[in-house]
C-alpha positions as CSV (number, residue, x, y, z in Angstrom):
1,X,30.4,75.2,64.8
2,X,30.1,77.2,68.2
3,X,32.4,75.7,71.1
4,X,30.8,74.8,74.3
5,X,31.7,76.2,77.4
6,X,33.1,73.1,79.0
7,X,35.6,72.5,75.8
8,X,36.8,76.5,75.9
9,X,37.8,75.6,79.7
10,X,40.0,72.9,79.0
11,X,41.5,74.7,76.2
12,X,42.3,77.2,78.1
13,X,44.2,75.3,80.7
14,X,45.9,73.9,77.8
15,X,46.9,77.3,76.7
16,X,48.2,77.5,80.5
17,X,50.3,74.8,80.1
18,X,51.8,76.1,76.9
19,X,51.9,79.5,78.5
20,X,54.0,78.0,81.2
21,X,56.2,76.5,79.2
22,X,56.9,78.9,77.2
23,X,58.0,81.4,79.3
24,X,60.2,79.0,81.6
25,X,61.7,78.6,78.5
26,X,62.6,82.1,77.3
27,X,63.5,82.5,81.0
28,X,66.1,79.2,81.6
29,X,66.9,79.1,77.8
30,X,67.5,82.0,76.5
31,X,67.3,85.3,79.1
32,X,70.1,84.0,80.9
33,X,73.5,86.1,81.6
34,X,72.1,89.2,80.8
35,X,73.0,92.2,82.9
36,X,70.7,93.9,85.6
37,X,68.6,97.1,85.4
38,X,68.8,99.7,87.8
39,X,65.7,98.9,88.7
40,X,66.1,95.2,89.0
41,X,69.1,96.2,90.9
42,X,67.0,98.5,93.6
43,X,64.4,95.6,94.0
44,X,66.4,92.7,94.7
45,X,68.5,94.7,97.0
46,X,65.4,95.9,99.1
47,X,64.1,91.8,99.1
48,X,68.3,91.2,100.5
49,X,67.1,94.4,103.0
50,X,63.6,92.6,104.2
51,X,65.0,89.3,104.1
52,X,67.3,90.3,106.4
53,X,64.9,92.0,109.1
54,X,66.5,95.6,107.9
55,X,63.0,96.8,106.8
56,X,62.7,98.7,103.5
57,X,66.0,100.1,103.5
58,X,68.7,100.4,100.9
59,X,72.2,98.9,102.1
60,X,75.0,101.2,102.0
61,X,77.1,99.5,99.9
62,X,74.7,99.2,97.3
63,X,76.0,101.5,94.2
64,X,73.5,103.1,92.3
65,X,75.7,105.4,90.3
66,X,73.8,108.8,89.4
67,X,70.6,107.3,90.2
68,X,68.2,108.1,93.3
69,X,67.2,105.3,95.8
70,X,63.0,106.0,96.2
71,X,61.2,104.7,98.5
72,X,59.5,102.1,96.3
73,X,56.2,99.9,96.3
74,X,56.6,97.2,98.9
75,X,54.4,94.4,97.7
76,X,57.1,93.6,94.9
77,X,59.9,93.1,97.2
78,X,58.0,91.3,99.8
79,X,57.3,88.7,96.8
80,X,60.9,88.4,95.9
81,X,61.7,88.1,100.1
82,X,59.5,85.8,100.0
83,X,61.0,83.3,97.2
84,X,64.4,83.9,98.2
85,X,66.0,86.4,95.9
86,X,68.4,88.4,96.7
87,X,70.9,91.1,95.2
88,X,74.0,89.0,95.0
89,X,73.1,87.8,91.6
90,X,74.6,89.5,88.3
91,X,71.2,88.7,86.6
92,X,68.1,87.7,86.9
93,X,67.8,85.0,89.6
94,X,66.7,81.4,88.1
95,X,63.9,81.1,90.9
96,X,62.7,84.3,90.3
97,X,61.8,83.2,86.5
98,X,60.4,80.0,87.4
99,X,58.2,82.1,90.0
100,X,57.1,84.7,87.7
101,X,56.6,82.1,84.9
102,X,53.8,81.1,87.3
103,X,52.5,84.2,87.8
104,X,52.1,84.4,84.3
105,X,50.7,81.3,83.2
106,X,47.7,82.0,86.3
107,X,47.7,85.6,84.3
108,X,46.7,83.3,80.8
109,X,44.1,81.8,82.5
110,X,42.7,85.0,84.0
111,X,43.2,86.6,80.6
112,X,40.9,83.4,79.2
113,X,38.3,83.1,81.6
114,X,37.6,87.1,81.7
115,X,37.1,87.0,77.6
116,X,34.5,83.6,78.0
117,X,33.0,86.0,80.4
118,X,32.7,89.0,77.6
119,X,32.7,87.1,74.5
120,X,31.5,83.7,74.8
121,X,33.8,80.6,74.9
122,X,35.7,80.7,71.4
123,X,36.6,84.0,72.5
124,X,37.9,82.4,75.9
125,X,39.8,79.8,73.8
126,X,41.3,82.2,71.7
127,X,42.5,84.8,74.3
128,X,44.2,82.2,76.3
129,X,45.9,80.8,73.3
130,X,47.0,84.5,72.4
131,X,48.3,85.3,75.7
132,X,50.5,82.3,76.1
133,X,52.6,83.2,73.3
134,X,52.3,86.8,73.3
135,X,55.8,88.2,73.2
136,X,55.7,90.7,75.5
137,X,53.5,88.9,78.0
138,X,56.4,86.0,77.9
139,X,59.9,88.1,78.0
140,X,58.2,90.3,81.1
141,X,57.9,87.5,83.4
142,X,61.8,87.1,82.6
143,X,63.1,90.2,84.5
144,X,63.5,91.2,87.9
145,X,60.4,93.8,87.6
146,X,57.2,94.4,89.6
147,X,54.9,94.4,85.7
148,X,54.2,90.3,85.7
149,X,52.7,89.9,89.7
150,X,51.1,93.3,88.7
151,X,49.5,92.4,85.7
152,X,48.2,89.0,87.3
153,X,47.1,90.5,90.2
154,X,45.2,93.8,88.0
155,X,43.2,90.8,86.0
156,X,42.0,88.9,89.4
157,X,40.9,92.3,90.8
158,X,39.0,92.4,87.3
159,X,37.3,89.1,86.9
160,X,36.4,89.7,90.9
161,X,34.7,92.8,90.0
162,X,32.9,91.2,87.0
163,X,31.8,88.2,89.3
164,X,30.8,90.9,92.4
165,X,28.4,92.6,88.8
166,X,26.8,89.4,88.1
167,X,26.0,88.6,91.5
168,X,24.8,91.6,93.8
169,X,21.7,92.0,92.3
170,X,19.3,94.8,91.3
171,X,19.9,97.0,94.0
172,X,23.8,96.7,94.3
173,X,23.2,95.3,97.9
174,X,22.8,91.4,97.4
175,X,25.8,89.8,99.9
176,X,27.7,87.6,97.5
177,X,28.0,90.7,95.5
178,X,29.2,92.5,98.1
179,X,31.5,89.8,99.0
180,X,33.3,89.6,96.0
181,X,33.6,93.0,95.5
182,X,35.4,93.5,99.1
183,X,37.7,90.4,97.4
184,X,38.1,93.3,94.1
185,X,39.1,95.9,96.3
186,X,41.9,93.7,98.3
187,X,43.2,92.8,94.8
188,X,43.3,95.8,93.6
189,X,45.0,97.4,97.0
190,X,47.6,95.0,96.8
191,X,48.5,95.6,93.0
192,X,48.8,99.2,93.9
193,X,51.1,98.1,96.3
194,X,53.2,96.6,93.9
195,X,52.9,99.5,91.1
196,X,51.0,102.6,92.3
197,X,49.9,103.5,88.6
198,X,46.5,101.2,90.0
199,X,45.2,104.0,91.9
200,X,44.2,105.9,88.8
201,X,41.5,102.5,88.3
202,X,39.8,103.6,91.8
203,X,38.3,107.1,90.2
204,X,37.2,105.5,87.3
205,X,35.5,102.0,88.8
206,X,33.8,104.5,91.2
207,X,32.1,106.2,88.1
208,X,31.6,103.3,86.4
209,X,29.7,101.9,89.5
210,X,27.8,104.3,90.2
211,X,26.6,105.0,86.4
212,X,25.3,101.7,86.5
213,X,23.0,102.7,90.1
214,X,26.0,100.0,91.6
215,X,27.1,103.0,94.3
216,X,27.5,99.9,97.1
217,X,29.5,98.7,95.1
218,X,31.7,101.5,94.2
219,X,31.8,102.3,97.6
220,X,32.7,98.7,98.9
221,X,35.6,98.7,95.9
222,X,37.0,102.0,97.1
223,X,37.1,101.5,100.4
224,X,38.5,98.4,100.8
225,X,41.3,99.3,98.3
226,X,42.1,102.1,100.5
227,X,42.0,99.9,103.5
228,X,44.5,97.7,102.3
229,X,46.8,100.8,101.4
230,X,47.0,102.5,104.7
231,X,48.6,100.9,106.7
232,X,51.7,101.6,104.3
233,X,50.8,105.3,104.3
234,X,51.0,104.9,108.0
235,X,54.3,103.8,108.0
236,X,55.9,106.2,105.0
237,X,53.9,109.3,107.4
238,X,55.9,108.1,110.2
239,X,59.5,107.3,107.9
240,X,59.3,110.4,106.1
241,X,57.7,112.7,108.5
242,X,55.1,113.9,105.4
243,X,52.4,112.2,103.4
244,X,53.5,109.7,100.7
245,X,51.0,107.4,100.1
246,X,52.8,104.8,98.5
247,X,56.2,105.7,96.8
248,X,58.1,108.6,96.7
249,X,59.3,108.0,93.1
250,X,56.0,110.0,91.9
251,X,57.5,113.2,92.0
252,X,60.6,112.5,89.7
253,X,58.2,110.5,86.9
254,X,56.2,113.2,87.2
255,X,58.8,115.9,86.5
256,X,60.7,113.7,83.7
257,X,57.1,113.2,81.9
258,X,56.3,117.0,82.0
259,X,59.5,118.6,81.5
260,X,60.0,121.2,78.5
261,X,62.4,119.2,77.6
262,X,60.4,115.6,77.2
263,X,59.6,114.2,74.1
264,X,56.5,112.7,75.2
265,X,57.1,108.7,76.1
266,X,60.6,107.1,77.9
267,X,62.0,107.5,81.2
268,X,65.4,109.3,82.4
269,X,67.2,106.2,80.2
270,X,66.0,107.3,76.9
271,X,66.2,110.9,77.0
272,X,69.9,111.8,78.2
273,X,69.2,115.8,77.6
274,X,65.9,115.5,80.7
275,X,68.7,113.0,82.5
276,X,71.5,116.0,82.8
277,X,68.5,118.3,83.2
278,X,67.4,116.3,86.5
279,X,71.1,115.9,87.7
280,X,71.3,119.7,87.9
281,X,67.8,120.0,89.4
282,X,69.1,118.1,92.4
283,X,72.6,119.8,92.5
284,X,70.8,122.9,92.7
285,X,69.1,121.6,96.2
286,X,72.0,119.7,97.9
287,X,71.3,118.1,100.9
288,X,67.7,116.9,100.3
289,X,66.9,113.2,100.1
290,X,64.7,111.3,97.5
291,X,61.8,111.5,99.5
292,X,62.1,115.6,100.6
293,X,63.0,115.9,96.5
294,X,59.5,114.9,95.8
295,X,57.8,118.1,96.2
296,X,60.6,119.7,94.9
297,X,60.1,118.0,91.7
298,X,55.9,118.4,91.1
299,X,56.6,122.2,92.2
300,X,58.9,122.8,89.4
301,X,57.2,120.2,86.6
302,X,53.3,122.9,87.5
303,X,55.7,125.7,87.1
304,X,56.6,124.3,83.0
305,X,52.8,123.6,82.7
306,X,51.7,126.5,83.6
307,X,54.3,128.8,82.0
308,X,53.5,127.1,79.0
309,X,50.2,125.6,78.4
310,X,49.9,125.4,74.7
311,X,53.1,123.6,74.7
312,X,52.2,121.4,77.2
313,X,48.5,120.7,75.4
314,X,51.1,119.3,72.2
315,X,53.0,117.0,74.6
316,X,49.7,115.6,76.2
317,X,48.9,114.5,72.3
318,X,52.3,113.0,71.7
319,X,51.9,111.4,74.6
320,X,48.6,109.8,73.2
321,X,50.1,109.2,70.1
322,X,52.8,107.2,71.6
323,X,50.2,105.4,74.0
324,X,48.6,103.8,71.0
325,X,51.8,103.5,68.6
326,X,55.1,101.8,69.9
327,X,57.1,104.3,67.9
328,X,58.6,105.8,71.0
329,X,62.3,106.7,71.2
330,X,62.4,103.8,74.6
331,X,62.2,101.3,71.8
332,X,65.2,102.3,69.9
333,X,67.2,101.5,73.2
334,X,66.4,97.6,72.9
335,X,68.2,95.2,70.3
336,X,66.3,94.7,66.8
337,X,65.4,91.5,67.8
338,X,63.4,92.6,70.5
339,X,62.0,95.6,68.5
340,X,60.6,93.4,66.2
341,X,59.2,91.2,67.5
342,X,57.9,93.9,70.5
343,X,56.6,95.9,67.5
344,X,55.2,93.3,65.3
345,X,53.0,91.5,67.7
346,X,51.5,94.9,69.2
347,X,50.8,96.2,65.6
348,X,49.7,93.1,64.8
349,X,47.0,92.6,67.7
350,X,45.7,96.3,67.5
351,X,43.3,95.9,64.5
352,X,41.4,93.0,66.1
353,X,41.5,94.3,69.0
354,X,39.4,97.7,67.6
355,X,37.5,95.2,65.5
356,X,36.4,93.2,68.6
357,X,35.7,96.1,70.7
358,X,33.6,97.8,67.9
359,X,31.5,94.2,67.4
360,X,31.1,94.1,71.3
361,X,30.4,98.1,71.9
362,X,26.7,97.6,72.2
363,X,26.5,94.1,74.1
364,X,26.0,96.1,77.5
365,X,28.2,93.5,79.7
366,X,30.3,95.4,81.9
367,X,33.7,94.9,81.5
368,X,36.2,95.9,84.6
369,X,39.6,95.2,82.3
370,X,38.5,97.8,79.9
371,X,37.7,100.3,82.6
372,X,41.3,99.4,84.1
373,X,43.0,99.8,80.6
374,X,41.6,103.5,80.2
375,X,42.9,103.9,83.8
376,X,46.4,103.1,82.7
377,X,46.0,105.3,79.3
378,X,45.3,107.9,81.9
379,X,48.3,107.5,84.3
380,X,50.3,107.3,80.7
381,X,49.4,110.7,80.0
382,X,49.6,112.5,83.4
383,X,52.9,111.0,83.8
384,X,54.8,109.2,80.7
385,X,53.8,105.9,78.4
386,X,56.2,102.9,78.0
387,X,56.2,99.8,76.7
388,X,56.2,98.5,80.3
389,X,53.6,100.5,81.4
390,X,51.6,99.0,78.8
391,X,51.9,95.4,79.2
392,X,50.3,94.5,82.6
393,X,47.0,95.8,81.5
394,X,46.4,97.4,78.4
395,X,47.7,94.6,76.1
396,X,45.6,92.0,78.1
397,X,42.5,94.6,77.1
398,X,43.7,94.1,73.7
399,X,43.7,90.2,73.5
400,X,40.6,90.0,74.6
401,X,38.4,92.7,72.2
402,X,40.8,90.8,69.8
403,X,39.4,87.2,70.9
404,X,36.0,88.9,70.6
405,X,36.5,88.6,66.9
406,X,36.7,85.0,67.0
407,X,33.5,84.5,69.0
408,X,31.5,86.2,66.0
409,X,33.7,84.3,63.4
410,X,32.4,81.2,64.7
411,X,28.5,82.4,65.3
């Protein structure tokens, strides 16, 4: 029996609820006492920083070992100033997983009411139930990393768009449309403050505007993303003396995903042979900070492509490969329990989720979270997949072509 539309909404609050229990208790219960990330590490001590009035800075007693300190995103750190985190802790900080368990349950209902949108309400239902318990989707919101308020704020900037589609009208031009999609473009400014992979979405919405005769749109969507962006470029201009528009870490991913010496997915962590490799690159230019490395680093990664492009052509399909497969050697760095259970429920959702998309391929709704998925497939294979640059967005894509499946099932 088909599900009304006022049943799938409660349902999927319900799935809220259950989402946000379930990750305040992988957070409280169970992720507790475990050592810090470098990276968790660099953004609770930039929150101590801004908390303090010090700005973005890094404090000089702050170790970091052989690790850079990049200028990173600020929208992150302003959200940990904001609750109160700081670096003193050993591990994650208990208000920062009550915080982020939030963020995560709003991100179930987003993920719920963006599949009602694409595939009717069992579909909602079903993609809010998915993403409650979805493993990766839970444990994220557990660590000290920008991925959960990313991923929540990437699906708002997507249902906004879908609303701004419904609403502008034939033309492109009708004002609630307009209105919405100037709410898109904010969303999706601030997300790429927080991880600047999103800027790789504003190429793609633009085509997929304006192949739909939507070019105010796409215009409105650009531009107000960019608005909200600049004023940060502003400030790095005048910190660094030289354009970086958001971060400075660009350079170094860029380098460690293209080197001759890259296996195709993982960062510095799971490929100690690019790690000694990037140690010497910056001996051998002594004197240079992170942020005057930058260059430094796309100069030399054009100078392996180039040198070698049919090599290069073969690590662009690994890459691919391990975009779709999570056989990458940055899973083999995590305990079997969390391979598992990482691997299983991936592997598990990807035939529905090509089943779903396959049933829906000819509905003509546009769908903004698919558009943003390919975006991140493309930022995978220009820089380097991982599993966490997979979860914010592309998983989400996947529950809900998955939850598309259940829509038919029921019909």
């Amino acid at each position: 029996m088909p599900l009304d539309p006022a049943r799938a909404r409660r349902l999927i609050l319900a799935a809220v609820a259950a989402g946000l229990v379930a990750r305040l208790a992988f957070g409280l219960l169970y992720w507790t006492d475990k050592p810090l990330t470098h990276d968790e590490r660099e953004y609770l001590a930039l929150a101590d920083s801004v908390a303090a009035g010090r700005g973005f800075t890094y404090d000089a007693a702050h170790e970091t070992g052989t690790a850079q300190q990049f200028g990173r995103a600020p929208a992150y750190p302003l959200f940990l100033a904001a609750i109160g985190a700081g670096s003193g802790p050993a591990s994650s900080p208990t208000r920062v997983k009550v915080a982020q368990a939030v963020v995560g349950a709003i991100g179930v209902w987003l993920i719920g009411t963006l599949a009602l949108r694409y595939a009717g309400p069992a579909a909602g239902a079903t993609a809010a139930a998915i993403a409650a318990f979805y493993p990766p989707l839970v444990w994220i919101c557990a660590y000290v990393l920008s991925e959960s308020l990313y991923s929540t704020l990437a699906l708002a900037a997507a249902l906004l768009l879908n609303r701004a589609l419904d609403r502008a009208g034939a033309d492109g031009r009708a004002a609630a449309g307009l209105l919405l999609t100037a709410g898109a473009g904010l969303a999706v400014g601030v997300a790429a403050l927080t991880r600047p992979g999103m800027v790789f979405f504003l190429p793609l919405a633009g085509l997929w505007l304006a192949r739909q005769r939507r070019t105010w749109l796409a215009a409105g969507l650009i531009l107000m993303s960019l608005a909200a962006i600049a004023p940060w470029t502003v400030r790095n201009v005048r910190v660094f003396h030289r354009f970086v528009l958001i971060a400075s870490e660009g350079g170094v991913t860029f380098w460690t995903g293209n080197h001759p010496l890259a296996r195709g997915e993982g960062d510095l962590a799971a490929n100690p042979d690019i790690k000694r490799a990037e140690l010497l690159f910056r001996q051998a230019r002594p004197g240079l900070s992170a942020e005057a490395l930058e260059p430094e680093y796309y100069r030399d990664a054009f100078r392996h492509i180039a040198a070698r492009p049919v090599w290069w052509l073969g690590l662009l399909a690994r890459k691919a490969l391990y975009t779709v497969l999570p056989i990458g050697p940055s899973y083999t760095l995590h305990s079997t329990t969390y391979l598992v259970a990482s691997v299983a429920s991936y592997l598990l959702l990807l035939p529905f989720a090509v089943r779903g998309w396959w049933l829906r391929r000819h509905d003509g709704r546009p769908e903004a979270l698919l558009v943003m998925a390919l975006s991140a497939v493309a930022a995978g294979l220009v820089f380097f997949p991982q599993e966490r640059f997979r979860i914010p967005v592309i998983d989400p894509a996947l529950i809900l072509c998955a939850a598309a499946c259940a829509d038919r099932w029921t019909r």
